[in-house]
KOLDREN-213068 format. One line per field, with one value per residue (C-alpha): residue number from 0; residue in three letters; x negated, y, z negated. Coordinates in nm, 4 decimals. Layout:
pos c(NUM;...)
code c(ALA;...)
x c(X;...)
y c(Y;...)
z c(Z;...)
This chain:
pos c(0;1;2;3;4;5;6;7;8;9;10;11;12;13;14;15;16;17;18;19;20;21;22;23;24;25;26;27;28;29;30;31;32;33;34;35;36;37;38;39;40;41;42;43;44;45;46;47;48;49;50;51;52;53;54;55;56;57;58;59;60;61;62;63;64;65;66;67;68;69;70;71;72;73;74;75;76;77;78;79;80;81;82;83;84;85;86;87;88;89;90;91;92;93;94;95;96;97;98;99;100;101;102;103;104;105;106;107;108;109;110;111;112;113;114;115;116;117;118;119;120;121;122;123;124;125;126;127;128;129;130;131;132;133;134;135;136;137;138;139;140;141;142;143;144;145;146;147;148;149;150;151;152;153;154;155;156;157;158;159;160;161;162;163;164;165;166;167;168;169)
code c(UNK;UNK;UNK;UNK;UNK;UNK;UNK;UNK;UNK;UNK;UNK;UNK;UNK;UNK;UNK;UNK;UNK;UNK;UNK;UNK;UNK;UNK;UNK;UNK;UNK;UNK;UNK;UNK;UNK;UNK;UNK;UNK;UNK;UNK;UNK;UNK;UNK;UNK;UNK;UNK;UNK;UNK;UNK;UNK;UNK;UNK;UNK;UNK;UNK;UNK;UNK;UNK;UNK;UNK;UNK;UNK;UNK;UNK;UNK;UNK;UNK;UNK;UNK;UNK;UNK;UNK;UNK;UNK;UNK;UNK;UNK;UNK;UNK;UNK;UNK;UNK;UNK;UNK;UNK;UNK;UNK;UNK;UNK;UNK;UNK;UNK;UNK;UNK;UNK;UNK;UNK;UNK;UNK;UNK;UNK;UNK;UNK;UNK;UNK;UNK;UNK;UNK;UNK;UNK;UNK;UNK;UNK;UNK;UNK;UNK;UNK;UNK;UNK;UNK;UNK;UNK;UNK;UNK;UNK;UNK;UNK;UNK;UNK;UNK;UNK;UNK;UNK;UNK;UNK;UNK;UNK;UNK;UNK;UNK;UNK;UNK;UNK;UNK;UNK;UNK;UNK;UNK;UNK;UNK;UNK;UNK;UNK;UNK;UNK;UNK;UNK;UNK;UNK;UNK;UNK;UNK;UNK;UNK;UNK;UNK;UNK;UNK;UNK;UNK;UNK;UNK;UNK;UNK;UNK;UNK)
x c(-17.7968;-17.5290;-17.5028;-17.2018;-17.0023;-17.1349;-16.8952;-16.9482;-16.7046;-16.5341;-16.1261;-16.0108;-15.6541;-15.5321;-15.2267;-15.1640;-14.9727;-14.6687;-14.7737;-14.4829;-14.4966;-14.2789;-14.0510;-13.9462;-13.9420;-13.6880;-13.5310;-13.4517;-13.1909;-13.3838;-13.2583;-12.9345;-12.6213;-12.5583;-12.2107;-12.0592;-12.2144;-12.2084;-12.0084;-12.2519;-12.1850;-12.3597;-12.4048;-12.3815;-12.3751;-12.3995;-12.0309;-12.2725;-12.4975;-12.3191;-12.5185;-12.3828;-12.6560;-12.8695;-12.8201;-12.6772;-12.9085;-13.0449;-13.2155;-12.9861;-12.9509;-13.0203;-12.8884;-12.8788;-12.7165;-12.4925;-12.6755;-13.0511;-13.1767;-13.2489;-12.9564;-12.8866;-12.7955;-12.6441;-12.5653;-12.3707;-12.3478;-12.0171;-12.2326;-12.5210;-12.8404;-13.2253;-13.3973;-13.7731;-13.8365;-13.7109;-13.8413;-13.7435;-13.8098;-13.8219;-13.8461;-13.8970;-14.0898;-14.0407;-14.0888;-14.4294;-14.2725;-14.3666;-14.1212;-14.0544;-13.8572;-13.7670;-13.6323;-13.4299;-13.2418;-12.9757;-12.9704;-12.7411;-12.6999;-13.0454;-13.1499;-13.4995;-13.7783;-13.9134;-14.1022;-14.2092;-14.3817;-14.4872;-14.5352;-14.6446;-14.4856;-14.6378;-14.5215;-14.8836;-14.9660;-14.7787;-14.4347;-14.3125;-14.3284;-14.2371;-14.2806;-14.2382;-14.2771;-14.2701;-14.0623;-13.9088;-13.5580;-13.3130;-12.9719;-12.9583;-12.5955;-12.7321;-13.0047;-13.0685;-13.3002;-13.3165;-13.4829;-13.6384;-13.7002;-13.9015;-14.1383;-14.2531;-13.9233;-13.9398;-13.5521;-13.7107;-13.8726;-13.6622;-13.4626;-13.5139;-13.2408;-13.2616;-13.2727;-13.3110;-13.4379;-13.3236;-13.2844;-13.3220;-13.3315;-13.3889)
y c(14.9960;15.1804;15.1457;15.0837;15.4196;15.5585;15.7643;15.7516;15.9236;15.6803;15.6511;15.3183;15.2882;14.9806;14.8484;14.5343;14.2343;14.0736;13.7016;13.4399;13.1069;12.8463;12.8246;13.2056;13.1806;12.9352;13.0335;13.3968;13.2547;13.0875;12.7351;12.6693;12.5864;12.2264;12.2106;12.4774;12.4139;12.0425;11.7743;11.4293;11.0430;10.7883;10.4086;10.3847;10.6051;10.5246;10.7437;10.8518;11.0319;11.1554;11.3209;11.6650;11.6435;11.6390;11.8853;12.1589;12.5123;12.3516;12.0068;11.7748;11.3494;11.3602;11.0530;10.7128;10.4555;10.1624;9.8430;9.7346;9.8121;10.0606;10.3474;10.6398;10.9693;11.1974;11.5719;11.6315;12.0631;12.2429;12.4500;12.3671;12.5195;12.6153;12.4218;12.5228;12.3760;12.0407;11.9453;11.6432;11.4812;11.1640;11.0294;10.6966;10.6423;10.3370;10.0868;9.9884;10.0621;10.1041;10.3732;10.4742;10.7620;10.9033;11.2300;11.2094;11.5264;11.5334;11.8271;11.7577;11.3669;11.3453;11.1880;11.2089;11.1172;11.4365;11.2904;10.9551;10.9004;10.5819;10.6487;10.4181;10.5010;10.3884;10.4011;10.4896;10.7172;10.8631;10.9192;11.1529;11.2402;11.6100;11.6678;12.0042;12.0315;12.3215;12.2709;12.4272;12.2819;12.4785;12.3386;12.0640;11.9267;11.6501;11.5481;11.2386;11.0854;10.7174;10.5625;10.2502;10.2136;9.8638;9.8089;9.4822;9.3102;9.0106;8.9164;8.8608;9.1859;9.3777;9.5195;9.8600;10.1071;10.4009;10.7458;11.1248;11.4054;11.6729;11.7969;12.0929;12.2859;12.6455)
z c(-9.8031;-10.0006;-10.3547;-10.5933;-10.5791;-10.2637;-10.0225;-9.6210;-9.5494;-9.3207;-9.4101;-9.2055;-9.1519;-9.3623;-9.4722;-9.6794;-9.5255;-9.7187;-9.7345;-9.6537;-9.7201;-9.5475;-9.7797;-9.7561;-9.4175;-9.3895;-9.6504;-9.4667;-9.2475;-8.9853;-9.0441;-8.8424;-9.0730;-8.9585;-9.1818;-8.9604;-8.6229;-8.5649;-8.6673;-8.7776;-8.6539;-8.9287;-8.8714;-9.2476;-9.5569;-9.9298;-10.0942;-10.4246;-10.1321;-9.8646;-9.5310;-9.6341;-9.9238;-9.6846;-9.4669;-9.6947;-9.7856;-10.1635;-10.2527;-10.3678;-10.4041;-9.9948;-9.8011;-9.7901;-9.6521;-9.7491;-9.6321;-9.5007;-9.1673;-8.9227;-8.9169;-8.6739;-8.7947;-8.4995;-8.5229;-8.2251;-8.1939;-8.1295;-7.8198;-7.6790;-7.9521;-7.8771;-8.1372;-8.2168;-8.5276;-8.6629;-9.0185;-9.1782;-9.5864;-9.6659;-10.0596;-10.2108;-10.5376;-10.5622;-10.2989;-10.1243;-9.7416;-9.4061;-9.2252;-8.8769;-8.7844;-8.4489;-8.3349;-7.9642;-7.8227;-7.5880;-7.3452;-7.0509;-6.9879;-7.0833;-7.4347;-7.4985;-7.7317;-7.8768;-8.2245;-8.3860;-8.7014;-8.9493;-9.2918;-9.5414;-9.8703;-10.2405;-10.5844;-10.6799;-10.4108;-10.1356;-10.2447;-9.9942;-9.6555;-9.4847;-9.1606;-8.9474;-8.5852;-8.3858;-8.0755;-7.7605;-7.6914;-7.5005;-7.4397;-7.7038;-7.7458;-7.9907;-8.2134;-8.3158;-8.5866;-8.5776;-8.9159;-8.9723;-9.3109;-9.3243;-8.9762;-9.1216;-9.0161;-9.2793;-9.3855;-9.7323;-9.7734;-9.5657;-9.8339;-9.8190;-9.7410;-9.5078;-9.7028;-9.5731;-9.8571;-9.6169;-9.2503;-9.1522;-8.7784;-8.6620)
């Protein structure tokens, strides 16, 4: 057993590795710039927050829409994109909700299902929601996220209006 101090004489070749969270990652130009490649078709949007807050570079207000119910957001591209990562935010501190989303892609005359996801959102506990999927998409001409904000479906508690934190693609 070596002691404190003792030399073997053995040099290993090390170097240290530069540790990158997700954040920096993305934040490195991965994530494609939606505003200048794609053009965006709404079933509804709220004028105080407009989809361009979110799908811009920094956090703003996000979206949301102007009436109750499900609502489709479409980003159609200018050219046809590879898309391997889709990550999408949702935020609502203050209802008691259950939300589904859905992520389709187009790629030819093809529109398929690629993600779904419920979340049940509380005032008191689970405020947020941010998912990231890795994904292999060549060819997509449009994404689309359809959002259900209220699965129980009861006209007198379905009050609850669609809303996006942020989209992002790469």
């Amino acid at each position: 057993m070596l002691g404190a101090g003792v030399s073997t004489g053995v040099t290993v070749r090390k170097r240290l590795l530069e540790v990158k969270d997700d954040a920096s990652v993305a934040a490195g130009g991965d994530w494609l710039d939606l505003e200048k490649i794609a053009q965006v078709e709404l079933t509804s949007e709220d004028a105080a927050f407009p989809i361009e807050h979110a799908l811009g570079k920094t956090v703003t207000t996000g979206w949301r829409a102007a009436g109750t119910g499900p609502q489709v957001i479409r980003v159609l591209f200018d050219k046809p994109q590879a898309v391997r990562r889709i990550q999408v935010h949702f935020v609502d501190r203050v209802a008691e909700r259950t939300q589904e989303f859905a992520v389709f892609a187009q790629t030819g005359d093809a529109l398929r299902e690629v993600k779904r996801q419920q979340w049940n959102f509380s005032p008191h506990g689970a405020t947020e929601e941010l998912e990231d999927y890795k994904v292999e998409l060549d060819g997509v001409t449009a994404l689309e996220l359809r959002i259900d904000p209220d699965r129980s479906h009861d006209p007198k508690l379905g009050q609850h209006v669609a809303s996006l934190q942020r989209l992002r693609l790469a």
